[in-house]
C-alpha positions in Angstrom: 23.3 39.8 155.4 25.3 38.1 158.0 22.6 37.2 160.2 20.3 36.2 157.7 23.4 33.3 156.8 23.8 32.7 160.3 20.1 32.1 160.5 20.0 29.8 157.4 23.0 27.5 158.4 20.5 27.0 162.2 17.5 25.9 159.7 19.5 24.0 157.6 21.7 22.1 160.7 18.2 21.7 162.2 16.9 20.0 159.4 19.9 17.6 159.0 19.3 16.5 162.8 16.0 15.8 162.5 16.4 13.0 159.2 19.7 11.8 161.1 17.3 11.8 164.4 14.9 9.6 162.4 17.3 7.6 160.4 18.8 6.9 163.6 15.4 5.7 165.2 14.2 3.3 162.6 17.9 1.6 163.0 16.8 1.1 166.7 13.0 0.1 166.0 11.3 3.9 166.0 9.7 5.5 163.9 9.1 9.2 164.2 7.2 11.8 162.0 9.4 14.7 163.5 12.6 15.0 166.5 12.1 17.7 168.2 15.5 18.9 169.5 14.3 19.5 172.9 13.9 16.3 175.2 10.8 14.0 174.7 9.3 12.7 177.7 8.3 9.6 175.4 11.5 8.8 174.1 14.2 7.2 176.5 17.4 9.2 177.4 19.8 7.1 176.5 19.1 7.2 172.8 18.5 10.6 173.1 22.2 11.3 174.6 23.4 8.7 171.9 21.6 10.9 168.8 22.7 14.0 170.2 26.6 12.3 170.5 26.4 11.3 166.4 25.3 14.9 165.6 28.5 16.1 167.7 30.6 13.9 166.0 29.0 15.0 162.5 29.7 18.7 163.8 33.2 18.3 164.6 34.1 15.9 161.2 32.4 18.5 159.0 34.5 21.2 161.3 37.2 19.2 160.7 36.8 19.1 157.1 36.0 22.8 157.0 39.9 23.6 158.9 41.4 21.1 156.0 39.6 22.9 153.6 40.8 26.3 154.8 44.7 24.8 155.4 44.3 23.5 151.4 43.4 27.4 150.6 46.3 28.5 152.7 48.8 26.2 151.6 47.2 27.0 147.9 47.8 30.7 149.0 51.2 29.7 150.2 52.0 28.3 146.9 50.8 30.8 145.0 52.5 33.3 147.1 55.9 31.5 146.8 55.2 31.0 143.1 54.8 34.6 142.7 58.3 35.1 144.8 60.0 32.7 142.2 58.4 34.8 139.3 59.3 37.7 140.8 63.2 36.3 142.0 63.4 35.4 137.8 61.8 38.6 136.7 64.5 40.4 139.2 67.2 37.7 137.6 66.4 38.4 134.2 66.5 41.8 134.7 69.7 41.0 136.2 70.9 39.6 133.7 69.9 42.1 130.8 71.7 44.7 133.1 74.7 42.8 133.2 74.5 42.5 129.1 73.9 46.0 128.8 76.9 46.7 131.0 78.7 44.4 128.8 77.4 45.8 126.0 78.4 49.8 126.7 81.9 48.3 128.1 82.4 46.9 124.6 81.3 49.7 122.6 83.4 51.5 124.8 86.3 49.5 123.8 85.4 49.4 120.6 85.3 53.6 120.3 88.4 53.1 122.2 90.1 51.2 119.7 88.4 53.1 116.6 89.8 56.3 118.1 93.2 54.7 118.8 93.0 53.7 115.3 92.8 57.0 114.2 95.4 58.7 116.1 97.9 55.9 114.5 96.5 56.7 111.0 97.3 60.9 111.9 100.6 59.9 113.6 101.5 58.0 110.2 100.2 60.9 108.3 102.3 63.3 110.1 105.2 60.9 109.8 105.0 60.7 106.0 104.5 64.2 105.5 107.9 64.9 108.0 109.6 62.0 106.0 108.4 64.1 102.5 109.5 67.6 104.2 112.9 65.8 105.0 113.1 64.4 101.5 112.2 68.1 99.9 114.8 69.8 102.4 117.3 66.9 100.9 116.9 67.9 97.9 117.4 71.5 98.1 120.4 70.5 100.7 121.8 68.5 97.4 120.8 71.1 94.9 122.5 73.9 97.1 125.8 71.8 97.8 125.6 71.1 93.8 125.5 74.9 93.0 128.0 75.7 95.6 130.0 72.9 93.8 129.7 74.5 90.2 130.3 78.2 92.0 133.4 76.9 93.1 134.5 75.3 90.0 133.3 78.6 88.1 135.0 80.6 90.8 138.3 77.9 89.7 138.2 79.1 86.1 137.9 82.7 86.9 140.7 82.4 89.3 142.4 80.9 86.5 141.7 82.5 83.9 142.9 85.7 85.9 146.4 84.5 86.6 146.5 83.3 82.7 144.8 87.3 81.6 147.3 88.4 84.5 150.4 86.8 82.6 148.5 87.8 79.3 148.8 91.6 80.6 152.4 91.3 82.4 152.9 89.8 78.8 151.6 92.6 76.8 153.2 95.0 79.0 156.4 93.6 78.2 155.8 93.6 74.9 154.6 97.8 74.8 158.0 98.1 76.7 159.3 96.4 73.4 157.0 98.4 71.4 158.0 101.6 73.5 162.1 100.9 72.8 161.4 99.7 69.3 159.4 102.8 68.6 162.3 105.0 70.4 164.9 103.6 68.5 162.7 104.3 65.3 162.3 107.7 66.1 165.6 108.0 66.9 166.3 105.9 63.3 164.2 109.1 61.5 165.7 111.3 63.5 169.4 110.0 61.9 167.4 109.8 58.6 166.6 113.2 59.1 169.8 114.2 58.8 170.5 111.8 56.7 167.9 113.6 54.1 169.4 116.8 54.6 172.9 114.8 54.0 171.5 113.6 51.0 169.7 116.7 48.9 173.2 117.8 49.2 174.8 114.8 48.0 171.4 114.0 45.7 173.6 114.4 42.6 176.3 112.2 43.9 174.0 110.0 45.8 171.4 108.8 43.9 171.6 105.4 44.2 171.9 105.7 47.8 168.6 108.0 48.7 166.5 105.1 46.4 167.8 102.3 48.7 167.2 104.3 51.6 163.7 105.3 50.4 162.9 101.4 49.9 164.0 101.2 53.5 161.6 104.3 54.8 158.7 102.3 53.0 159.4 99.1 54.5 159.8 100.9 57.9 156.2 102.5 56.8 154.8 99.0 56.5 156.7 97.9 60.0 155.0 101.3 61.2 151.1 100.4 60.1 151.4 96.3 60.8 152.4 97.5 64.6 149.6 100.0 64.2 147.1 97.3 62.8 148.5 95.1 66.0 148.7 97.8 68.7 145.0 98.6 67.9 143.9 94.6 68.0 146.0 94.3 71.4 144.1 97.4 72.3 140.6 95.9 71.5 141.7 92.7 73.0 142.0 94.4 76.2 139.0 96.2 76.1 137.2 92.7 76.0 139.2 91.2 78.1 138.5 94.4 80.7 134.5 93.7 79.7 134.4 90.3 80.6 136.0 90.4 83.8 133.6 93.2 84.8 130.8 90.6 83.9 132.2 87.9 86.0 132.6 90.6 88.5 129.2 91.7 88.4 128.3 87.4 88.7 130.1 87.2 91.5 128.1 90.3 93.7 125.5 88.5 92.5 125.8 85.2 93.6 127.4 86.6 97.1 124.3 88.4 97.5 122.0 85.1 97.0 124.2 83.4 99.8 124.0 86.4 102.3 120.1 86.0 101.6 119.8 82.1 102.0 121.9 81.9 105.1 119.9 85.0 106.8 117.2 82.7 105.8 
């Protein structure tokens, strides 16, 4: 292939010389059918040295044109090449640049998971804090509620301190009033003893006496009634106590009770 386009660029280049050779000849006065490219005895040198010194020239412009031709192509190249480098330097800055707003992008979601999970822990911290603050508020309460029982335990404990000193001076009382009973009863007894005798005095005086054994048998009946009212009241004092003994026994009983319940909330 090669030499059959080296061989066509001879035929055409001998073609072009030959109408340039006869071009040039009728400029001068000739007229030839053909120009041979070898030297023609007939024809003077000097025009053929001036014919062959056009083609030359023609050579070397159309070489000439050829080498601007092929400097256009590179420089077109060249272009195209640096044309391609600036696509390729914005490609590589655009990438660049989406990088960089990605980066930017994961260093704000970052942030913003930062924040969301900062925001959380506050929200569990105030949680916490309210449920300490309610904890403290219940333990207040049973703080008050405790200091308020203790409070009304004292005051109770108060009443039944006082209320033994007054059953205390009620049973010194009493007891001082059996001692009375005791004597008065003594001195009764020692009364019927006297009226004993007295009797026996008087069924030997009863003729002589009678008057006298009728006023002193209005006094044995009124000592009768004295007898059964102290009866009636021994028996109430009696009962009195037994109430008296029941009840403190109760508070007693309250009081174990209540110890007990602080023993178990102080262990606790």
């Amino acid at each position: 292939m090669a030499l059959e386009a080296a061989d066509n660029q001879c035929k055409l280049k001998e073609k072009l010389e030959v109408s340039r050779a006869s071009e040039a000849s009728s400029s001068f006065g000739f007229e030839w059918a053909v120009f041979p490219l070898s030297p023609n005895p007939t024809i003077s040198t000097d025009l053929f040295s001036f014919v062959t010194m056009l083609l030359e020239e023609e050579e070397e412009e159309e070489e000439e044109e050829e080498e601007e031709e092929e400097e256009k192509e590179e420089e077109e190249e060249e272009e195209e090449e640096e044309e391609e480098d600036e696509e390729e330097e914005e490609e590589e800055e655009e990438e660049e640049e989406e990088e960089e707003e990605e980066e930017e992008e994961e260093v704000e979601e970052e942030e913003e998971e930062e924040e969301e999970e900062e925001d959380e822990e506050e929200e569990e911290e105030e949680e916490e804090e309210e449920e300490e603050e309610a904890e403290e508020k219940e333990e207040e309460g049973e703080e008050e509620e405790e200091e308020e029982e203790e409070e009304e335990e004292e005051e109770e404990e108060e009443e039944e301190n006082e209320e033994e000193e007054d059953e205390k001076e009620e049973e010194e009382e009493e007891e001082e009033e059996e001692e009375e009973e005791d004597e008065e009863e003594e001195e009764e007894e020692e009364e019927e003893d006297e009226d004993e005798e007295e009797e026996e005095e008087e069924e030997e005086k009863e003729e002589e006496e009678k008057e006298e054994e009728e006023e002193e048998e209005e006094k044995k009946r009124k000592r009768k009634r004295k007898r059964k009212k102290k009866k009636k009241t021994k028996r109430k004092k009696k009962k009195k106590k037994k109430r008296k003994k029941k009840k403190k026994k109760k508070q007693e009983a309250r009081r174990g009770r209540r110890g007990n319940k602080k023993k178990k909330k102080k262990k606790e």
